[in-house]
Every structure is written in C-alpha cells, then in structure tokens.
C-alpha positions in Angstrom: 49.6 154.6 -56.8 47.3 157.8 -56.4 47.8 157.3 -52.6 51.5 157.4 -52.7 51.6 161.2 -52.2 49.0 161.7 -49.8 48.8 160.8 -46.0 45.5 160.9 -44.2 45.5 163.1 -40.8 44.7 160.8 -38.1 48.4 159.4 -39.9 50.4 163.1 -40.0 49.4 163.0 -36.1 51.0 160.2 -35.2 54.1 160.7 -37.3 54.7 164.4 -36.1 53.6 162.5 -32.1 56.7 160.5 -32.9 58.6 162.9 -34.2 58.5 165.0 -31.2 58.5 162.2 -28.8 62.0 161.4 -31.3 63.6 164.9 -30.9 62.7 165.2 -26.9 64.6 161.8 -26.5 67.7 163.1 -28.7 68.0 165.9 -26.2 67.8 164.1 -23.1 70.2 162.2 -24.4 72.8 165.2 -25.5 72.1 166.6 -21.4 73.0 163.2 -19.8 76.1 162.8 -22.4 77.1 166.4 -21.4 76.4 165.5 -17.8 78.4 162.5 -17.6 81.0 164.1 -19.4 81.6 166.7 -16.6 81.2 164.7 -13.5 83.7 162.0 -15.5 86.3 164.5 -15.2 87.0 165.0 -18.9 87.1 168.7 -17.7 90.3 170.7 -18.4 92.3 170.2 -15.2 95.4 172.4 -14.8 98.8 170.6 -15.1 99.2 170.5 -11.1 95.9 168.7 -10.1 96.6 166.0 -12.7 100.5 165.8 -11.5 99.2 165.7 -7.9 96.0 162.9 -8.9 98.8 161.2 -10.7 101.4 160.9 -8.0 98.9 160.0 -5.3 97.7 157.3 -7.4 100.7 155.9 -8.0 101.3 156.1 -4.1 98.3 154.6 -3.2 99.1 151.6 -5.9 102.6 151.1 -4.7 101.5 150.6 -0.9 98.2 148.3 -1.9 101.2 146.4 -3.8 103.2 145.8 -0.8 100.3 145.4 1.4 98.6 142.9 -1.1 95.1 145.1 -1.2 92.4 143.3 -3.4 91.7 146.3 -5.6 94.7 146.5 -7.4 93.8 146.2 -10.6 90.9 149.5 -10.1 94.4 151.2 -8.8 95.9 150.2 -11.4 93.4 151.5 -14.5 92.7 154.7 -12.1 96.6 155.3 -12.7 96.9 154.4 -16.6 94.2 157.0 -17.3 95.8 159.6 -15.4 98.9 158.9 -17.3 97.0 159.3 -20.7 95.2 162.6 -18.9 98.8 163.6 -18.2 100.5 162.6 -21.7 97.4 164.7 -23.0 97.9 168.0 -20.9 101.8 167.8 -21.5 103.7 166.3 -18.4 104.8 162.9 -19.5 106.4 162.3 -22.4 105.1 160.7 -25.2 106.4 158.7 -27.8 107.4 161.7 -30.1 111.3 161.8 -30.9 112.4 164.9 -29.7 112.7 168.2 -31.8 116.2 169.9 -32.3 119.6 168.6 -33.1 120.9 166.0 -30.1 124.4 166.5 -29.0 127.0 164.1 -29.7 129.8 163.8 -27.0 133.2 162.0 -27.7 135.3 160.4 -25.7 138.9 161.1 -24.7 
C-alpha cells in the first residue's frame, strides 16, 4: 500500500509515450473525419446545385428504369439522399402541416 502513490520513472515514460502516441492518433483521426466530411459533400450547397443534383438524378434513375440498367438501386440511394439534402436546405416539403389559416371554399 506505500506504493500506491508512487510510480517509478522508467513507468511515467511509458505512460506519458502512450499518452502522446494517444493524443497524435485522436487528431489524425478529427483531420480524416473533417476530411471525409468535405469531400462527402456535407458542405453547404446553395438551393440550385442541390435542385439541379436532384433533378438529374432523378433523370438519370428514370431512364436506367426504362432501359433496365443494373445499378438501379446506387441511383436510387444517390436520389433519396439528395431528397433529404433538399428537405434539409428547404426545397421539398416536409412532413410539417402548414402554418396559417387554410381556406375553406363552398360550393354553389
């Protein structure tokens, strides 16, 4: 129990090594996240580009439909995250009931 305090050096050496070796990792790690994250495309894109990526997505999946392409279903995913991407940024609508008293029109 008098040795609970105490570390001997050749130990503080190789905890503060691993320590450092810890810390360098963590960054590399936070550069590669932040790297991936802007070649992904998570960037802010203005509400044209992702209109235009949308609609030529949905082109492209419409005629691989008709023409019975085998990579559908990546057409497919490629256009349901640029939906979400346009949902986000304000294009689409979403599932939100809409603000502001509706109008009711009678019949004659």
């Amino acid at each position: 129990e008098k040795s609970k305090g105490t570390m001997k050096p050749d130990e503080k050496t190789k905890v503060m090594n691993l320590l450092k070796e810890l810390s360098n990792s963590i960054d590399k790690t936070k550069e590669d996240i932040s790297n991936m994250i802007s070649i992904s495309g998570l960037k802010k894109r203005s509400k044209a580009e992702v209109q235009k990526d949308l609609l030529d997505a949905e082109m492209e999946l419409f005629t691989k439909q008709h023409d019975g392409g085998p990579e559908i279903d990546q057409i497919q995913q490629k256009v349901n995250s640029l939906k979400i991407e346009a949902a986000r940024v304000g294009i689409l609508p979403t599932s939100k009931a809409p603000r502001g008293r509706s109008k009711i029109v009678r019949g004659r």
